[in-house]
C-alpha positions in Angstrom: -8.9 -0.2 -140.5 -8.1 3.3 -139.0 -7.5 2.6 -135.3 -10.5 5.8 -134.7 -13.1 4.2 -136.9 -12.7 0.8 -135.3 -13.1 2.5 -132.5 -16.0 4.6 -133.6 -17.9 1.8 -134.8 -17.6 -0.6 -131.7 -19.3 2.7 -130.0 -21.9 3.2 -132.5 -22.6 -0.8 -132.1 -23.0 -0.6 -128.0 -24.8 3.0 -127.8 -28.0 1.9 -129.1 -29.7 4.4 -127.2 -29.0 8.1 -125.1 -28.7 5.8 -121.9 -26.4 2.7 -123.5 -24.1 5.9 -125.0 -23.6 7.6 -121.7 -22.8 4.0 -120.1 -20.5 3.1 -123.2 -18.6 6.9 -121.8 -18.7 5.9 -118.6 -16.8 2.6 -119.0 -14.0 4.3 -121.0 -13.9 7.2 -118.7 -13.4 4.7 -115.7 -11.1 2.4 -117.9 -8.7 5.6 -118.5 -8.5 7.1 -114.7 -11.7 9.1 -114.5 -13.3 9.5 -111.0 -16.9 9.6 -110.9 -19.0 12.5 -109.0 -22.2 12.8 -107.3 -24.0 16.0 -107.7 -25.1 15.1 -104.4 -21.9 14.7 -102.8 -19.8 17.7 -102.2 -16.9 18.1 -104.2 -12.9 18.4 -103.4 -11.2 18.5 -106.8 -7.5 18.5 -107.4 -5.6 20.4 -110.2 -5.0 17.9 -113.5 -7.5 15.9 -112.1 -10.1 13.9 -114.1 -13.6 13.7 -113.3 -17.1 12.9 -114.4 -20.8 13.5 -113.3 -23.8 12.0 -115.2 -27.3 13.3 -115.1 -30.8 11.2 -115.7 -28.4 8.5 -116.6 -28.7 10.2 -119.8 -26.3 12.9 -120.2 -22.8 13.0 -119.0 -20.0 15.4 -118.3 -15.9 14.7 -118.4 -13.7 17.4 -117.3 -9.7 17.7 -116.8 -8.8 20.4 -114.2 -6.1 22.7 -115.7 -2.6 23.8 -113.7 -4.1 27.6 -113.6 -7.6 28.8 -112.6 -10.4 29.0 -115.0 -10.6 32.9 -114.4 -6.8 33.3 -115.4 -7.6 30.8 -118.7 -11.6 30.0 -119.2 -12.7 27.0 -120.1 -12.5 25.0 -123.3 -15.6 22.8 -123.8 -16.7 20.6 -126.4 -20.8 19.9 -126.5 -22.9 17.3 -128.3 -25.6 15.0 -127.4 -26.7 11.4 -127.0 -30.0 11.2 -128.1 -31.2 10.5 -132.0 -34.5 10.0 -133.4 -36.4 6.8 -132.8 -39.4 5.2 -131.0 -40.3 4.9 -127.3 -42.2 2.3 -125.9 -45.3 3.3 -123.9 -46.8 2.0 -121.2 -49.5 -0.6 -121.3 -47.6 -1.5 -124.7 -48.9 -4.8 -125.9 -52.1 -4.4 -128.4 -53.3 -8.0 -129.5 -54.5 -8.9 -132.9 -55.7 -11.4 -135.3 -54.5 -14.7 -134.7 -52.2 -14.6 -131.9 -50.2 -11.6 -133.4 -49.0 -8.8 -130.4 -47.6 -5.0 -131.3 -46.5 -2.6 -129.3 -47.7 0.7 -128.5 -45.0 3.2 -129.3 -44.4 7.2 -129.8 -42.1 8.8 -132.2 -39.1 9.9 -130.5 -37.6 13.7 -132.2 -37.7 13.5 -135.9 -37.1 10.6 -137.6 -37.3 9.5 -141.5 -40.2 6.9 -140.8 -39.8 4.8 -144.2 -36.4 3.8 -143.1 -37.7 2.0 -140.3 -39.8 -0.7 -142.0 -39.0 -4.3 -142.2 -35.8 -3.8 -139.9 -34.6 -6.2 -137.7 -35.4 -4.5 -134.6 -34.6 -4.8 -130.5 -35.2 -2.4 -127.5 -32.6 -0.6 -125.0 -33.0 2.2 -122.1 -33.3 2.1 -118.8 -35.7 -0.2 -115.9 -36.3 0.8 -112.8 -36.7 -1.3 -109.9 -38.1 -1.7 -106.6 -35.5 0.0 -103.9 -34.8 0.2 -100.3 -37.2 2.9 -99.8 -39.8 4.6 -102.4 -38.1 7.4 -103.0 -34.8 5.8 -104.0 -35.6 3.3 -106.6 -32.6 1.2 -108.3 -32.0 1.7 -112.0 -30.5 -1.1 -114.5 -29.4 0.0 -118.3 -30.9 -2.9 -120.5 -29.7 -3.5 -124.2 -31.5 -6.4 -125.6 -29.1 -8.1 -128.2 -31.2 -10.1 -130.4 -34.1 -8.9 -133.2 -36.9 -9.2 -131.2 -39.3 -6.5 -133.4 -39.7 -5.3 -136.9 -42.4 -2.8 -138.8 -43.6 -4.9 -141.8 -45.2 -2.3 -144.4 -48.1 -3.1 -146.3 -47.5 -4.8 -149.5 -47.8 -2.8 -152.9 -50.4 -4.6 -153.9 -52.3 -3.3 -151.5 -51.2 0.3 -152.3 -50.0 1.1 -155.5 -49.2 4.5 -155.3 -46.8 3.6 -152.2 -43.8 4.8 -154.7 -45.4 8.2 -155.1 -45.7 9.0 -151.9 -47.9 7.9 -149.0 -48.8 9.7 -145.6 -47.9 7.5 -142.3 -49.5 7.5 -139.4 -47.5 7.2 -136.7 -49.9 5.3 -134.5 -51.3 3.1 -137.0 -48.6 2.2 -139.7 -45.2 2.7 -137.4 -46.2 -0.1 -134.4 -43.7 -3.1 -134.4 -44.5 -6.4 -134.4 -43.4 -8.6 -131.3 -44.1 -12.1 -131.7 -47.4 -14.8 -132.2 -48.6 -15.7 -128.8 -51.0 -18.6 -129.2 -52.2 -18.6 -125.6 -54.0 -16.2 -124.0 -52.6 -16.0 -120.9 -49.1 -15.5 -123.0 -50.0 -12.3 -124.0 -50.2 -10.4 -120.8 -47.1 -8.8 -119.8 -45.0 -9.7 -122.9 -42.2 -6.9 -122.5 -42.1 -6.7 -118.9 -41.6 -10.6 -118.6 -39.0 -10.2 -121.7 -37.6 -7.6 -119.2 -37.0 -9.6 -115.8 -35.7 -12.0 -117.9 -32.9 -10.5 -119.4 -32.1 -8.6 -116.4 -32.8 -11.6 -114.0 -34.9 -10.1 -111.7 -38.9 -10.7 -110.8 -41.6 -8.8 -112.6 -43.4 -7.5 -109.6 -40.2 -5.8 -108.8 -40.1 -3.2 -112.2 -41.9 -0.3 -111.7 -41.2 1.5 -114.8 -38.8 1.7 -117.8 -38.1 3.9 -120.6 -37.5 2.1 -123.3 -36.5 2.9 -127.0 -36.4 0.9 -130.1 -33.2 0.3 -132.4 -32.0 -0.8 -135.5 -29.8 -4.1 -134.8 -27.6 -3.8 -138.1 -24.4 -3.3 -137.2 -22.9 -0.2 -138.2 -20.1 -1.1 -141.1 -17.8 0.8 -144.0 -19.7 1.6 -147.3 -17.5 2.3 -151.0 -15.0 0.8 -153.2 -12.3 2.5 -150.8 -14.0 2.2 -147.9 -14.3 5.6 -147.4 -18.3 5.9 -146.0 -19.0 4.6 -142.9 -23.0 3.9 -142.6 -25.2 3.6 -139.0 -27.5 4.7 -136.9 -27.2 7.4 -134.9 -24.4 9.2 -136.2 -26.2 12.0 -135.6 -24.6 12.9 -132.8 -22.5 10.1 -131.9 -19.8 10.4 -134.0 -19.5 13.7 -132.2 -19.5 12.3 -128.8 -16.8 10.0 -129.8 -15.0 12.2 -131.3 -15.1 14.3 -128.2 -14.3 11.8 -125.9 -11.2 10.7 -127.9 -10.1 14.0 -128.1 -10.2 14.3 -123.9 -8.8 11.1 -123.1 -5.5 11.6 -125.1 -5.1 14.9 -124.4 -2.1 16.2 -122.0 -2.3 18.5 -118.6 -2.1 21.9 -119.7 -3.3 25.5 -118.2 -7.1 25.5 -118.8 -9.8 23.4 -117.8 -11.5 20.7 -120.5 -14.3 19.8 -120.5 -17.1 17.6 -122.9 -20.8 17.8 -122.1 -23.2 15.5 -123.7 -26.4 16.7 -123.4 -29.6 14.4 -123.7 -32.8 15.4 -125.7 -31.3 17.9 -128.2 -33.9 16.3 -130.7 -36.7 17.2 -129.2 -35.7 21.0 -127.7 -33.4 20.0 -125.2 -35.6 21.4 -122.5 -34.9 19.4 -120.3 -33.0 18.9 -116.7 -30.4 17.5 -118.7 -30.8 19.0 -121.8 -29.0 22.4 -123.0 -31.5 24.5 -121.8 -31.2 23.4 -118.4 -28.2 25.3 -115.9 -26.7 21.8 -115.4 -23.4 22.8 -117.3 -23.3 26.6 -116.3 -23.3 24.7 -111.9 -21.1 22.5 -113.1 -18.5 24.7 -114.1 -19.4 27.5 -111.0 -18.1 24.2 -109.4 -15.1 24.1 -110.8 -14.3 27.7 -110.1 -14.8 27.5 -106.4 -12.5 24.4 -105.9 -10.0 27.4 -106.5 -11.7 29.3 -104.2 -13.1 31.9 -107.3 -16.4 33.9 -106.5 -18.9 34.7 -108.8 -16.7 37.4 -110.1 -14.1 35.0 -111.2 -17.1 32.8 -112.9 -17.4 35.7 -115.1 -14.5 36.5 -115.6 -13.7 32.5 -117.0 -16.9 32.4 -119.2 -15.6 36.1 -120.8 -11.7 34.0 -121.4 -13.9 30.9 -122.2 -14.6 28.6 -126.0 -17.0 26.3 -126.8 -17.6 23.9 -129.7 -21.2 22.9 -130.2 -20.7 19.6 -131.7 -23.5 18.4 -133.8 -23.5 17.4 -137.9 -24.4 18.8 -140.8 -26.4 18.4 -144.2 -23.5 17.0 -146.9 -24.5 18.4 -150.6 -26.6 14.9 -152.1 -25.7 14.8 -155.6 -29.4 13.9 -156.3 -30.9 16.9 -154.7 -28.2 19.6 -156.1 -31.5 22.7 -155.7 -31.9 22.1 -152.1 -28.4 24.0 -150.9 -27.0 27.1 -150.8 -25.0 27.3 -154.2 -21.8 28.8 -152.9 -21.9 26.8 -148.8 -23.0 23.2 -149.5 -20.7 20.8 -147.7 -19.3 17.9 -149.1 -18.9 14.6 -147.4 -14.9 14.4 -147.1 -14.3 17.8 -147.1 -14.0 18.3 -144.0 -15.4 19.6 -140.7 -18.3 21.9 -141.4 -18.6 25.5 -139.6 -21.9 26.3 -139.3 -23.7 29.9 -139.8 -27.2 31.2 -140.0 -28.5 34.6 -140.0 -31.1 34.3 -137.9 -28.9 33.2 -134.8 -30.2 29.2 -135.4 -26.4 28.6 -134.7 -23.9 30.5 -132.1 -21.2 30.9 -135.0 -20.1 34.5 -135.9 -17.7 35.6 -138.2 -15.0 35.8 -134.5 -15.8 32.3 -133.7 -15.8 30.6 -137.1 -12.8 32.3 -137.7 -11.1 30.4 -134.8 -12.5 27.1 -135.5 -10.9 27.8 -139.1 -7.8 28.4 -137.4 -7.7 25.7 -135.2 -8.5 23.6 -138.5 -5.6 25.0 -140.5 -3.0 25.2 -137.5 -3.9 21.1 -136.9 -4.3 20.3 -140.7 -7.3 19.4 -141.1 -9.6 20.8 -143.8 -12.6 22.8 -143.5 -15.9 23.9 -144.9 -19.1 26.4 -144.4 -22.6 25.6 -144.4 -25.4 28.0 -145.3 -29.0 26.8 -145.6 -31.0 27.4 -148.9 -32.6 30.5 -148.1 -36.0 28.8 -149.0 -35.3 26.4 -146.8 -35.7 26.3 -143.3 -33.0 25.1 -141.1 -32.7 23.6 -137.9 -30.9 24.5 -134.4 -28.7 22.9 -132.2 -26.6 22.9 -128.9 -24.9 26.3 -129.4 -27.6 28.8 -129.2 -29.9 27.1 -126.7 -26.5 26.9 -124.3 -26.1 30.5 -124.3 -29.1 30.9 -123.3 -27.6 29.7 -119.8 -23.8 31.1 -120.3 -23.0 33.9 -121.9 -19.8 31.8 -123.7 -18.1 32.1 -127.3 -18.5 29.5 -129.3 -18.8 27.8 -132.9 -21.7 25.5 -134.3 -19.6 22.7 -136.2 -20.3 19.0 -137.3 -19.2 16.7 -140.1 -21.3 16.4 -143.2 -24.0 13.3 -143.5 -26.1 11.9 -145.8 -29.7 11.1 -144.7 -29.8 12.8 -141.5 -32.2 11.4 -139.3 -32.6 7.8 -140.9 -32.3 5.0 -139.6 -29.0 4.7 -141.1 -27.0 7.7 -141.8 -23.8 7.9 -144.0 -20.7 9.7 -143.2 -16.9 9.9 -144.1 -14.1 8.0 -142.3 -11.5 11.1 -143.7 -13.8 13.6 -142.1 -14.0 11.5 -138.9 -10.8 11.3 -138.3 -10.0 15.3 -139.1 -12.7 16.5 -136.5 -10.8 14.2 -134.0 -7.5 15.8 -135.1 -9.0 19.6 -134.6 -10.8 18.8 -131.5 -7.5 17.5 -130.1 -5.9 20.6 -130.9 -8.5 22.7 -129.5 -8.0 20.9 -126.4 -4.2 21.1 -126.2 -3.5 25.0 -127.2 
């Protein structure tokens, strides 16, 4: 197996959620020289050197400082996000039923494909947060729950036969998992909080809240005679944070500063403090600038030298479902990366910054392809426009091509994998 897509799939396998994912970053940033910051703390940065700041515990942000200032060479900056479309536990979550049988209460999380989530083998991840020192500095503990402790039976066709031609779901009546039988009464009070002290080894009176997410437990594996899919959850964006990271940590010291930005909650707006739409990125990088002592002049002058690639995939033409793309821009899933464009501005790609993403695509040789909704069909946005918003930066909307966006398990190509990894390394290094 391809030393990337082993790789890719033992971080797929550990970032079960936006908070495991930025963890699973963190622990190859430290394990490859990376200094952690504290927006807190003030910062003394030293050229070539690598750093990192996480925010929410949800987002995260790796940067190399280049030999030159960013106002002689901008910045180059690769963006994509953590988060992908699931269920959150609320609070209050257990609801008891009919012969000892507990569910729990949960929301839909962004926009997933609910069908794919039935009769899953399903677990919970995220974040607890416990009693601290004082109250307004509580402790926080990341929490991945490793065994199948949920799943979403659906109703049984006999029950519904017209299931197959279509159904509408509720999402708080027919999406709530299942969590065990509980026999006594007294064993159904606090059910997930006591599920987790345990795993995290602390008492229950000391957990004063959690967010919590559910997951698919399936591994995520290659798919086709050649083994040339690879299918899992959250893909989308994932693979685009990996191949982001990879692309920073074996880069080499040159004249600009790199940096990747992994934004949380781009599926539900990403308005958020650590979404796009906040000025987290646009302070970081001011940062930057004055650790060589530039002024908000020199900021501008960087973003006007600056590039950005807005990391996040794209729809790959389903051979089932031929009328529902563009006839001339329809992706293909091993074609390569995809450059996205909209008219209506859904994407930050213009015809200047696709054609530099082509040419940073045919200089590293890798191929390359467009995408162009149907125009009776709506599209969606992304990282790129909602960041300029806060920087007025160049950039590129791109992604790789998947199957099923937004299920449960996505599909995607190993070739086109490994070519956004061999661009975004290029982009990086010129």
């Amino acid at each position: 197996m391809n030393t990337y897509i082993k790789s890719l799939i033992e971080f797929l396998d550990s970032s079960v959620c936006n908070f495991c994912a930025v963890e699973t970053v963190k622990n190859q940033l430290n394990a490859n020289g990376y200094k952690e910051l504290k927006f807190s703390d003030s910062w003394t940065l030293e050229k070539n050197g690598k750093y990192y700041v996480t925010k929410n515990d949800s987002a995260i942000f790796a940067f190399v400082l280049g030999d030159k200032s960013p106002a002689e060479t901008g910045f180059k900056i690769i963006a994509a996000h953590s988060d992908s479309p699931c269920f959150r536990v609320k609070p209050n979550a257990e609801i008891k039923s009919e012969k000892g049988v507990v569910k729990l209460n949960t929301e839909v999380y962004g926009g997933p494909i609910l069908y794919t989530w039935f009769d899953r083998p399903l677990s919970v991840a995220g974040r607890v947060i416990l009693k601290g020192k004082d109250v307004l500095n509580p402790i926080t503990r990341i929490i991945k729950v490793d065994r199948p402790i949920l799943l979403i039976p659906h109703l049984a066709i006999h029950f519904n036969r017209s299931v197959n031609d279509g159904n509408h779901l509720s999402k708080q009546k027919d999406m709530l998992p299942v969590i065990g039988i509980f026999n006594e009464i007294a064993e159904k009070d606090n059910i997930l909080l006591n599920t987790i002290a345990n795993e995290l080894s602390v008492s229950i009176d000391d957990i004063l809240d959690f967010d919590l997410l559910v997951y698919d437990t399936q591994k995520a594996g290659l798919v086709g005679l050649h083994e040339e899919f690879i299918s899992s959850g959250r893909l989308d964006d994932l693979s685009m944070v990996h191949a982001s990271l990879m692309a920073l940590l074996e880069g080499t010291d040159t004249n600009s500063t790199r940096i990747i930005a992994i934004f949380d909650n781009e599926e539900t707006g990403s308005g958020t403090k650590q979404g796009a739409a906040s000025p987290v990125l646009k302070n970081i990088m001011k940062r930057i600038c004055r650790n060589y002592n530039d002024n908000s002049e020199e900021f501008m002058r960087a973003l006007s030298k600056s590039f950005m690639i807005s990391a996040d995939n794209a729809h790959a033409f389903h051979p089932n479902y031929a009328e529902k793309y563009d006839p001339t821009n329809h992706p293909s899933i091993g074609g390569g990366p995809v450059i996205k464009i909209n008219a209506n501005c859904k994407y930050m790609t213009d015809a200047h910054s696709a054609a530099i993403f082509r040419s940073l695509c045919e200089a590293s040789g890798s191929p390359y392809q467009y995408f162009v909704n149907h125009s009776d069909v709506a599209g969606g946005s992304t990282l790129g426009n909602i960041l300029t918003s806060q920087i007025d930066i160049e950039g590129v909307d791109v992604g790789n091509a998947l199957w099923a966006m937004h299920s449960v398990r996505e599909t995607g190509s190993v070739e086109d994998h490994c070519n956004m990894i061999k661009v975004m390394k290029y982009f990086f290094s010129c």
